[in-house]
C-alpha positions in Angstrom: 54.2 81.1 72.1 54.9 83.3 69.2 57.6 86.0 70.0 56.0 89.5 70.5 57.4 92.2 68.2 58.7 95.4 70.2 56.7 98.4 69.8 57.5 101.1 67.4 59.7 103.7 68.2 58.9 107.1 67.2 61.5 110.0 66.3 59.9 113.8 65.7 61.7 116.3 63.4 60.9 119.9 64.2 62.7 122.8 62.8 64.2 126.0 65.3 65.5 129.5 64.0 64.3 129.0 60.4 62.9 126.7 57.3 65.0 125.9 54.5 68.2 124.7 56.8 67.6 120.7 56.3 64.9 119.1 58.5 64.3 117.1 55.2 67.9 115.8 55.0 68.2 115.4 58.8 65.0 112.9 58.6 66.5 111.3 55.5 69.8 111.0 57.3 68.1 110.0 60.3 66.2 107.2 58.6 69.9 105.8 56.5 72.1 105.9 59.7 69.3 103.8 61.5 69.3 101.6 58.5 72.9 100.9 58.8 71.8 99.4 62.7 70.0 97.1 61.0 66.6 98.7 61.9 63.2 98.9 59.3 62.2 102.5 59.4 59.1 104.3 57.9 59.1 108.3 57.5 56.5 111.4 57.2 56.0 114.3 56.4 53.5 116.6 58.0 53.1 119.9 56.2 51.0 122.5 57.8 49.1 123.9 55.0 45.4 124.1 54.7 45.9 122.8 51.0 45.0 118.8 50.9 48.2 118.1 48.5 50.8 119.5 47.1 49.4 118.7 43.9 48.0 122.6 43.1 51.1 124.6 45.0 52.5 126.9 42.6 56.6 125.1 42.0 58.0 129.2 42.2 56.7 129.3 45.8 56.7 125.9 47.4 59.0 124.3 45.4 58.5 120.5 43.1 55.3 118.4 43.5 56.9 115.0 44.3 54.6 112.0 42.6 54.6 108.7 45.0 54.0 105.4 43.2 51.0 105.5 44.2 50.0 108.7 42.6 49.8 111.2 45.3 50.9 114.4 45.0 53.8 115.1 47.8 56.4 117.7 48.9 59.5 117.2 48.1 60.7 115.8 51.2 58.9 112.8 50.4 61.3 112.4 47.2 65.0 112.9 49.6 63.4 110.2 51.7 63.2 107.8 49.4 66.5 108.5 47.8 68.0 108.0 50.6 66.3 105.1 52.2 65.6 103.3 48.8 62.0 102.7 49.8 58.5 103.5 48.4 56.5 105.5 50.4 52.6 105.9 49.9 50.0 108.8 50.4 49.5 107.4 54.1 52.9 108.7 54.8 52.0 112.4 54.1 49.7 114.8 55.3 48.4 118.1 55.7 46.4 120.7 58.0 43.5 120.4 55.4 43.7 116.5 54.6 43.5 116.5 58.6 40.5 118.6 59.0 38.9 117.3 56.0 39.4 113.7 57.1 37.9 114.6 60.9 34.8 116.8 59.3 33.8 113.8 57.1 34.2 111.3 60.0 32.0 114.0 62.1 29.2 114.4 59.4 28.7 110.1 59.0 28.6 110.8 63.0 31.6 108.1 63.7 31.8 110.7 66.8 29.0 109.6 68.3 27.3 112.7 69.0 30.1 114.1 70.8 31.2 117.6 70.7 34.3 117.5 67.9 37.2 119.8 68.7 40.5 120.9 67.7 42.1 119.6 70.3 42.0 117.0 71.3 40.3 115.4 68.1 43.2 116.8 65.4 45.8 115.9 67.0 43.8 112.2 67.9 43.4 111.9 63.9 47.4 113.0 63.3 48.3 110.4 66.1 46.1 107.5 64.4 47.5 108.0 60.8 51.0 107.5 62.0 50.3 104.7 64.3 48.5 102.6 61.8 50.8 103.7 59.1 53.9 102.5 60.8 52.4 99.4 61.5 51.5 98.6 58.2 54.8 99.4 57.0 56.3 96.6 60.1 58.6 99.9 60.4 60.5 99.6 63.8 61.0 103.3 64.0 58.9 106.1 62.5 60.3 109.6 61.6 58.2 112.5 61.1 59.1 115.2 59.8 56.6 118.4 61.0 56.9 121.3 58.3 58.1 125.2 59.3 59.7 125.9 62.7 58.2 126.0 66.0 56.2 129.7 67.2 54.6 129.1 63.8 50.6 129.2 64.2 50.2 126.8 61.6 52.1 124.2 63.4 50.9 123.9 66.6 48.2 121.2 66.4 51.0 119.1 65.0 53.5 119.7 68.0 50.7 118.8 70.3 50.3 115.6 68.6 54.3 115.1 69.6 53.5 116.3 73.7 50.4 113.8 73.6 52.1 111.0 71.8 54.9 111.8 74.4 52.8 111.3 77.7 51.6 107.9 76.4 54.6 106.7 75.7 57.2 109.0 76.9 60.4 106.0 76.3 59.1 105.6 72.6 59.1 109.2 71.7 61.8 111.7 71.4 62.0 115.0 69.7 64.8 116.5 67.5 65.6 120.0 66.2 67.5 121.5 63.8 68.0 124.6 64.7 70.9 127.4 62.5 73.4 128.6 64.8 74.1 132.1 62.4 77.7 133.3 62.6 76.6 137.3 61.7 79.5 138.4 59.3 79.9 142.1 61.3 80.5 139.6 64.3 82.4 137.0 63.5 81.1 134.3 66.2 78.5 131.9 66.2 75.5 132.7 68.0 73.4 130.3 69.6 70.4 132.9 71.1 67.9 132.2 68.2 68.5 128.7 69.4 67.9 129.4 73.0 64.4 131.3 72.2 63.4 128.2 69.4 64.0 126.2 72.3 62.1 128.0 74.9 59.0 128.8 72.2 58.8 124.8 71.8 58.8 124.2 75.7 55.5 126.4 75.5 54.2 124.1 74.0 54.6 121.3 76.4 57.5 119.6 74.4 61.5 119.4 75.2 64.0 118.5 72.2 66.0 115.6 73.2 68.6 116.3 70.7 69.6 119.6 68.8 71.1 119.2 65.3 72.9 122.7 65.0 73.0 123.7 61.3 75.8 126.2 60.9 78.4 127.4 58.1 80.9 125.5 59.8 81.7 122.7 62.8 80.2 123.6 65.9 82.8 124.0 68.5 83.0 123.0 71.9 82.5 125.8 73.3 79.2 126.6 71.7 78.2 122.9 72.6 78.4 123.6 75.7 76.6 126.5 75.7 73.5 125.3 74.3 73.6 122.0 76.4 73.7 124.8 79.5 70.6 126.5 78.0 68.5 124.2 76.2 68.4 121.1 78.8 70.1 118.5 76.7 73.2 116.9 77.6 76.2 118.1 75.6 76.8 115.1 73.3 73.4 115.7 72.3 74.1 119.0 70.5 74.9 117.5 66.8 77.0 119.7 64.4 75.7 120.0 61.3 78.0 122.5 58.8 77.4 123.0 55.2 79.0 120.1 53.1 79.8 120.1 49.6 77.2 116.9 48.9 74.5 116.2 51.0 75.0 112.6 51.0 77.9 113.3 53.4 75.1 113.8 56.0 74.8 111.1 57.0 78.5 110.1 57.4 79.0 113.7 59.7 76.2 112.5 61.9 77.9 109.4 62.5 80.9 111.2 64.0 79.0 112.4 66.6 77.7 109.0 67.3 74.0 110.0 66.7 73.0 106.5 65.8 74.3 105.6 68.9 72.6 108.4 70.9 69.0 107.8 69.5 69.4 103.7 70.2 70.0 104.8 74.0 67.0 107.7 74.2 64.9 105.0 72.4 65.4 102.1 74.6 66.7 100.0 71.9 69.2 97.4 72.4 72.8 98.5 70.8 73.2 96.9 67.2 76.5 96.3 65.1 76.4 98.5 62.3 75.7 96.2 59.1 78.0 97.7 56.6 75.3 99.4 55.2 77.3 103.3 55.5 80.4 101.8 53.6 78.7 101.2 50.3 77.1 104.7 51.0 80.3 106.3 51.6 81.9 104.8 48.6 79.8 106.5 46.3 79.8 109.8 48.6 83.6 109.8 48.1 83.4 109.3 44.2 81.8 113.0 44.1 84.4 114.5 45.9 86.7 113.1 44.1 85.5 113.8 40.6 87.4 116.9 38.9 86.5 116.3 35.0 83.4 118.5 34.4 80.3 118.3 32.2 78.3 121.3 32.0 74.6 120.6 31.5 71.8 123.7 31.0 68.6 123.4 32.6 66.1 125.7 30.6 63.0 125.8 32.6 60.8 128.6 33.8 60.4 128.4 37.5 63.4 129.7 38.5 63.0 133.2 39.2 61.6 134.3 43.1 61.9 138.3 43.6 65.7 138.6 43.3 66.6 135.3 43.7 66.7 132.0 42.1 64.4 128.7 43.3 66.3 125.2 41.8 64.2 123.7 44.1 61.4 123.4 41.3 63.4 121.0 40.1 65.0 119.3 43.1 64.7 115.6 41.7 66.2 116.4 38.1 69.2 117.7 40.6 69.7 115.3 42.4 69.3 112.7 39.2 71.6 114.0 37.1 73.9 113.5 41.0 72.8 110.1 41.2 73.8 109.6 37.6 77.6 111.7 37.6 78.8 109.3 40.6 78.3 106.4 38.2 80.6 107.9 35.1 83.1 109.6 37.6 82.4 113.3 36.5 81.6 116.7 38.6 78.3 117.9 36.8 78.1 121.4 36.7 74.4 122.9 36.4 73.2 125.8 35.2 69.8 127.3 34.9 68.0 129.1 32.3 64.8 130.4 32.1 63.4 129.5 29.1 62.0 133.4 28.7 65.0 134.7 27.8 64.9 132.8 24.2 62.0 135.0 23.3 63.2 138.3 24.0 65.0 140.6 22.1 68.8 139.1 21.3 66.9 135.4 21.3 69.2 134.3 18.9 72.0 135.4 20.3 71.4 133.5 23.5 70.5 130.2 21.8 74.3 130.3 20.4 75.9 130.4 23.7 74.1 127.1 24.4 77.2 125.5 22.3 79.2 125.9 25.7 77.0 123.3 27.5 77.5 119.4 26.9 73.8 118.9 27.2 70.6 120.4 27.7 68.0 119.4 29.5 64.2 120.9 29.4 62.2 119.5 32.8 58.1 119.3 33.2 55.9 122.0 33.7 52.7 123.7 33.0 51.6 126.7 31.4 52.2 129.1 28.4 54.9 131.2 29.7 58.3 130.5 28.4 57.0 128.3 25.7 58.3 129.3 22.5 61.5 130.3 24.1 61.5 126.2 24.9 60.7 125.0 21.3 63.7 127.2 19.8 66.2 125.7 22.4 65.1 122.0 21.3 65.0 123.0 17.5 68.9 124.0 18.1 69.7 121.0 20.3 68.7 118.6 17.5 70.0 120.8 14.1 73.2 121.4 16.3 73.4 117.8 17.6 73.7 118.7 20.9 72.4 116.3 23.4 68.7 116.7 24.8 67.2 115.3 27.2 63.2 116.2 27.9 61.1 115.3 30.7 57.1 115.2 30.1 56.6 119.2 29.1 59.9 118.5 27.5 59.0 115.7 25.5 55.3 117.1 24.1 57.5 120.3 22.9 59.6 118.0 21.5 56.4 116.9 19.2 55.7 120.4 18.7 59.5 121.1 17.1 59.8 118.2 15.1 55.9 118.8 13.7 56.6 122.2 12.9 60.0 121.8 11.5 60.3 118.6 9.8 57.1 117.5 9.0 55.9 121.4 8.1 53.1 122.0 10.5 53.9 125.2 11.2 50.6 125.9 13.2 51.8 122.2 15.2 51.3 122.7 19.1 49.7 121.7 22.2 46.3 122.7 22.8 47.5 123.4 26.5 48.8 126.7 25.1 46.9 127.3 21.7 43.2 125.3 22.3 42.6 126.4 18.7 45.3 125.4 16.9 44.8 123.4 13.3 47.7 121.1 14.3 46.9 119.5 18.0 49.8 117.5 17.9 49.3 117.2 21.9 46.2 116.6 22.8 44.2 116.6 26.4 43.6 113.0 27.4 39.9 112.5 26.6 39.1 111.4 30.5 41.0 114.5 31.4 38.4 117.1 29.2 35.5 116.6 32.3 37.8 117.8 35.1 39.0 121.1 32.5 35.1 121.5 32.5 34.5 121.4 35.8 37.3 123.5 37.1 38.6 120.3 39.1 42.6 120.3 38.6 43.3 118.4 42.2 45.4 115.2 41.8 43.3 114.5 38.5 45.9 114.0 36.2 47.4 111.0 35.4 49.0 110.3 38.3 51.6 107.3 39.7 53.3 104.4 38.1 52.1 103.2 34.8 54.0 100.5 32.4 55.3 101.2 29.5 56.6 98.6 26.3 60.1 99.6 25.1 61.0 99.3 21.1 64.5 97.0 20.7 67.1 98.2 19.1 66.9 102.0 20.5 68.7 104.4 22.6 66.0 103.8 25.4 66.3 99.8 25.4 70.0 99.8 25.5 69.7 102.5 28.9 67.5 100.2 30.3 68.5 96.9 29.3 64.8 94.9 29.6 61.6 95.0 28.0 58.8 96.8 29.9 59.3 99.5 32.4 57.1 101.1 35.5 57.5 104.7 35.4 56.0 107.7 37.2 53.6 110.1 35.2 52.1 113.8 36.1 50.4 114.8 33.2 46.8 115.7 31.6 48.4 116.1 27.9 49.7 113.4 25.7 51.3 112.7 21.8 47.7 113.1 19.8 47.3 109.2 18.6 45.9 110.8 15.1 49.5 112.5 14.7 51.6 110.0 15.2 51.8 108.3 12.2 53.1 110.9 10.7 55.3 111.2 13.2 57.3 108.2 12.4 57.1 108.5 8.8 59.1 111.6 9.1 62.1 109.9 11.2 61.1 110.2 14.9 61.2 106.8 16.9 58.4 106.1 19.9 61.1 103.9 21.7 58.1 103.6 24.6 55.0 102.9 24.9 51.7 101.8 26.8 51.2 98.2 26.7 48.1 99.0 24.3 50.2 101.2 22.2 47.9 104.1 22.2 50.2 106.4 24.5 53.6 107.4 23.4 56.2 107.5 26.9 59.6 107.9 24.9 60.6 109.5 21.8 63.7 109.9 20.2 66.2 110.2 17.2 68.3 107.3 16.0 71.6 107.8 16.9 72.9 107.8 13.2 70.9 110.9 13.3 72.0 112.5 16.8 73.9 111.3 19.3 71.2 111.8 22.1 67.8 113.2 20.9 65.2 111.5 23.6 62.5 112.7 25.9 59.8 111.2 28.0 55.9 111.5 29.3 56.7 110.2 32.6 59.2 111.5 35.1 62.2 109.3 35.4 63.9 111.6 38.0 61.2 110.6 40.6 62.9 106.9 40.7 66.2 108.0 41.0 68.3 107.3 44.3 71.7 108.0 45.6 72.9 104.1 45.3 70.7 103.5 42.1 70.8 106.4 39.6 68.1 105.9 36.4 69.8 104.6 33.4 68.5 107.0 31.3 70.0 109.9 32.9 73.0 107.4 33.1 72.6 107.6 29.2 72.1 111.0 28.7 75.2 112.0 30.8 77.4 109.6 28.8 76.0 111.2 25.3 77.4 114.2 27.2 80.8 113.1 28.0 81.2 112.1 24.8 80.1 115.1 22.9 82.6 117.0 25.3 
């Protein structure tokens, strides 16, 4: 008789005091250290917005649309989870309030009910139950870790956290619950103080659920003393309470949560059979320790426009060209320093000035986008990066203004753009893709772009090919516009090289400049930061860093 396989085990990530602390890293961190026990895990992310996808968030207010292989449009979460658990999730391992609702209303109308009454609860939490079940076991994953979006008391949230308090009655050995909760340390004080925690605590007991372990973010190691304290208060055992402080990298996550033993604490609450670690960490920590020890700088500036939030600044618009260009310093032993530019400031008055002070940087690099604003400001910083032979690398927005540059300024186009920002121009050098011109019609932008992994032919001999070191590639696209076809002879006459492209030769995915003619001069359609992890950085931003080095 065949073996039976154990049942799933299921971990629930809920956030306390505040968002923003690191629920995402915590389930990513989660997720690794169980790896390391030899265990399959699966994650999700739950996000409580009525929105179906992330797809038509604005990046200034909810931060980067991640892009799954398969196409869907995802928060980044889903991005730090598969960077740190080098795995490929799908659109079953996301959700939202409105994919919920929409899902259970459609179900309702083709009467799969059966005439029966349909209700918030207990149907919406039925339907969040049954994606992660059959999820989880389609992914063979032995543990599941779901991450549930904003903190508990939240109004939004609380179908979600019913799910947990359900899921937990059922199967109250295969279900626990974790918090992260921010221990503030108020500055006119100068102690740590775990009340917030207490009240997160008591708000999610209101709701029928207890935390079986607290991760306590705070600006530095929890002591023992506050340990103790929120064991007394919060009903968990004191070597539950996991200290969390800042760290310099957050790939030393992990690693911290393995002094507290937290890999062993979650085999224990889960039922699971101790395991030897497999080695897994060591190869993890390796790398960690190369960014700590890495004092030679290169200074990159990212120019973008979604940087600027009231007072403050949002990198998180680009969180995966972060943590690429991360993934890509460990492997040439440098510190990357980043800094950001908004792309406005190049078409203000002093313009010029400010596009001379981009000689302090050892690279540039312009990431994707949408819109008008910021444009031109864009197009003068790429003109100067390839007169001034300073290394550029451009990702999908980056590359079509790339087009736009080098049609107005080498091939003389001076009216060359993309119809994205002038429709009339006599130059549509980017062009809408003609499936694409129906949805503009129609007013129907959600997840309608070319979405998800597409292959693309690479040209031998270029800077491209020698990054990647093969023939074809599968890359991640998120994108309506594209090189007009009718353009791009031209294009290469006048000296720029389409290093990639689709296997029918109609799309362009790479362009570039020889390196006789610049050292690194190269941008792509797709978005090579989505396939970048911590132990396998992208070659081309492997590439573009060593153009840096050497240009420094």
């Amino acid at each position: 008789m065949a073996k039976q396989k154990n049942k799933a085990k299921y971990i629930f990530v809920v956030g306390g005091v505040m968002s923003g602390v690191g629920k995402g890293i915590t389930t990513s961190s989660i997720g690794k250290i169980l790896q390391s026990r030899g265990l399959s895990v699966t994650t999700f992310k739950i996000d409580p917005y009525i929105n179906v996808d992330a797809g038509t968030m604005n990046p200034t207010e909810h931060g980067e649309v991640f892009v799954l292989k398969d196409g869907y449009e995802t928060d980044q979460d889903m991005g730090n989870y598969e960077r740190f658990l080098n795995i490929e999730l799908s659109r079953e391992n996301y959700m939202t309030t409105g994919m919920v609702y929409k899902s259970v209303i459609e179900r309702e109308r083709n009467l799969e009910y059966q005439g029966k009454c349909v209700q918030v609860v207990p149907h919406i939490p039925l339907e969040v139950i049954a994606r992660i079940k059959k999820t989880t076991k389609k992914n063979a994953a032995d543990v599941a870790i779901i991450e549930i979006g904003g903190t508990v008391g939240e109004y939004e949230n609380i179908l979600f956290l019913e799910a947990i308090r359900m899921m937990k009655i059922e199967s109250p050995k295969d279900v626990i619950t974790v918090m992260v909760s921010f221990i503030p340390t108020p500055s006119t004080i100068g102690e740590m103080k775990t009340k917030p925690t207490q009240h997160a605590v008591r708000t999610l007991n209101s709701t029928g659920v207890q935390p079986d372990i607290i991760i306590a973010r705070a600006s530095r190691p929890l002591d023992e003393k506050r340990k103790e304290k929120i064991a007394i208060f919060c009903s968990v055992r004191k070597e539950d309470v996991i200290s969390a402080p800042d760290v310099e990298s957050i790939y030393d996550v992990p690693l911290n949560f393995e002094k507290d033993y937290l890999s062993d604490i979650l085999l224990a609450k889960l039922g699971l059979k101790n395991r030897k670690h497999t080695g897994a960490l060591e190869e993890w920590a390796k790398v960690a320790k190369r960014i700590h020890q890495a004092t030679e700088e290169v200074h990159i500036g990212v120019v973008g426009k979604y940087f600027k939030t009231g007072d403050y600044v949002l990198s998180d618009a680009y969180i995966s060209v972060i943590e690429a260009i991360k993934h890509a310093s460990c492997v040439i032993g440098k510190k990357a320093v980043l800094t950001w530019i908004d792309s406005t400031d190049f078409e203000e008055a002093g313009g010029e000035k400010k596009l001379a002070e981009l000689k302090q940087y050892d690279g540039i690099i312009i990431p994707g986008g949408f819109g008008t604003r910021g444009i031109e400001g864009k197009i003068a910083v790429i003109q100067y990066c390839r007169e001034n032979k300073l290394p550029y690398f451009g990702l999908c927005y980056g590359m079509q203004l790339l087009v736009v540059e080098y049609a107005r300024h080498i091939l003389g186009l001076k009216d060359a753009h993309t119809v994205e920002v002038n429709p009339d121009t006599k130059h549509p050098v980017v062009d809408i893709m003609p499936e694409q011109k129906e949805n503009m019609r129609k007013k129907n932008y959600g997840a309608t772009m070319r979405l998800g992994h597409y292959l693309a032919h690479l040209i031998p001999k270029t800077i491209a090919e020698g990054a990647y070191g093969k023939e074809s590639v599968m890359e991640r696209h998120r994108h309506r516009y594209e090189v007009n076809p009718a353009y791009v002879g031209a294009l290469r006459e006048g000296g720029l090289v389409f290093s990639a492209t689709s296997p029918d030769g109609v799309l362009m995915e790479i362009a570039e400049l020889p390196k006789n003619k610049h050292p690194f001069f190269l941008a792509t359609q797709f978005h090579p930061e989505f396939q970048s992890s911590f132990l396998y950085p992208h070659p081309l931003f492997v590439a573009f860093l060593k153009a840096c080095v050497k240009k420094k």
